[in-house]
C-alpha positions in Angstrom: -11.4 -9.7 3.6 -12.9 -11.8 6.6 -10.0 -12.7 8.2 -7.0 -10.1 9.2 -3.5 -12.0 7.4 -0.4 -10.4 8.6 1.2 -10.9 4.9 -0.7 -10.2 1.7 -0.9 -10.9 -1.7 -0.9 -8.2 -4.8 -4.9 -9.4 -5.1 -5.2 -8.8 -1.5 -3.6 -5.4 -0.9 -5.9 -4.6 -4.3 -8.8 -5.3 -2.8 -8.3 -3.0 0.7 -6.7 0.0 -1.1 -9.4 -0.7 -3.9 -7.5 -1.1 -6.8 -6.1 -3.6 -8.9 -3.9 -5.7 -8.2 -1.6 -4.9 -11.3 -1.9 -1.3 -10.2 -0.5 -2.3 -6.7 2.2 -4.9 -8.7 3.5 -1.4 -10.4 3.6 0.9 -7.5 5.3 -2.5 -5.8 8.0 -2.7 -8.9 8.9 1.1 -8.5 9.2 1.2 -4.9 6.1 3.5 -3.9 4.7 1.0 -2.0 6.5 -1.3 1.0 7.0 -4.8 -0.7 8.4 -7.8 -1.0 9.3 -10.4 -3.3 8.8 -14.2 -3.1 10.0 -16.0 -6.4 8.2 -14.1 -8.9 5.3 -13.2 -6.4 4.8 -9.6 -4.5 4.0 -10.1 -1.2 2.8 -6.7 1.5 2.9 -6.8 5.3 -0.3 -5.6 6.5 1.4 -3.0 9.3 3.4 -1.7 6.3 0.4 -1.1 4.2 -1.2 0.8 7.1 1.9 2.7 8.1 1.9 3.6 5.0 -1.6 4.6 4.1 -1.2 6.8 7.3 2.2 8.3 6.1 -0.1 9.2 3.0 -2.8 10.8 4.7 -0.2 13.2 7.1 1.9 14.0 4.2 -1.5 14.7 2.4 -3.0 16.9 5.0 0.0 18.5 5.4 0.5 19.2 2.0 -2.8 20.7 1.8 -2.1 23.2 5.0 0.9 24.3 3.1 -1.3 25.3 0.3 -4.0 27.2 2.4 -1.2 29.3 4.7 
């Protein structure tokens, strides 16, 4: 993506969490990833697709320190 857009589309979000974009459509539809909807059209804030990634990341971390205590 060469330039940084504050709001993204479905393809978009696809492409920087390196998925597809109907993948990110379903997460979008069942609420496990910060979305909203324009007409029929998903659209992602970019901070809330980074907050979230990082929420992932701790929550993975400490999920996995849980494990090795």
């Amino acid at each position: 993506m060469p330039k940084s857009k504050e709001i993204m589309t479905a393809k978009e979000v696809g492409e920087y969490l390196n998925i597809h974009p109907l993948t990110v459509q379903r997460h979008a539809r069942a609420g496990k990833i910060p979305a909203f909807k324009i007409g029929t059209d998903w659209r992602f804030h970019r901070k809330h697709i980074q907050r979230w990634i990082r929420e992932k990341i701790s929550s993975s971390h400490t999920n996995r320190s849980d494990f090795l205590a």
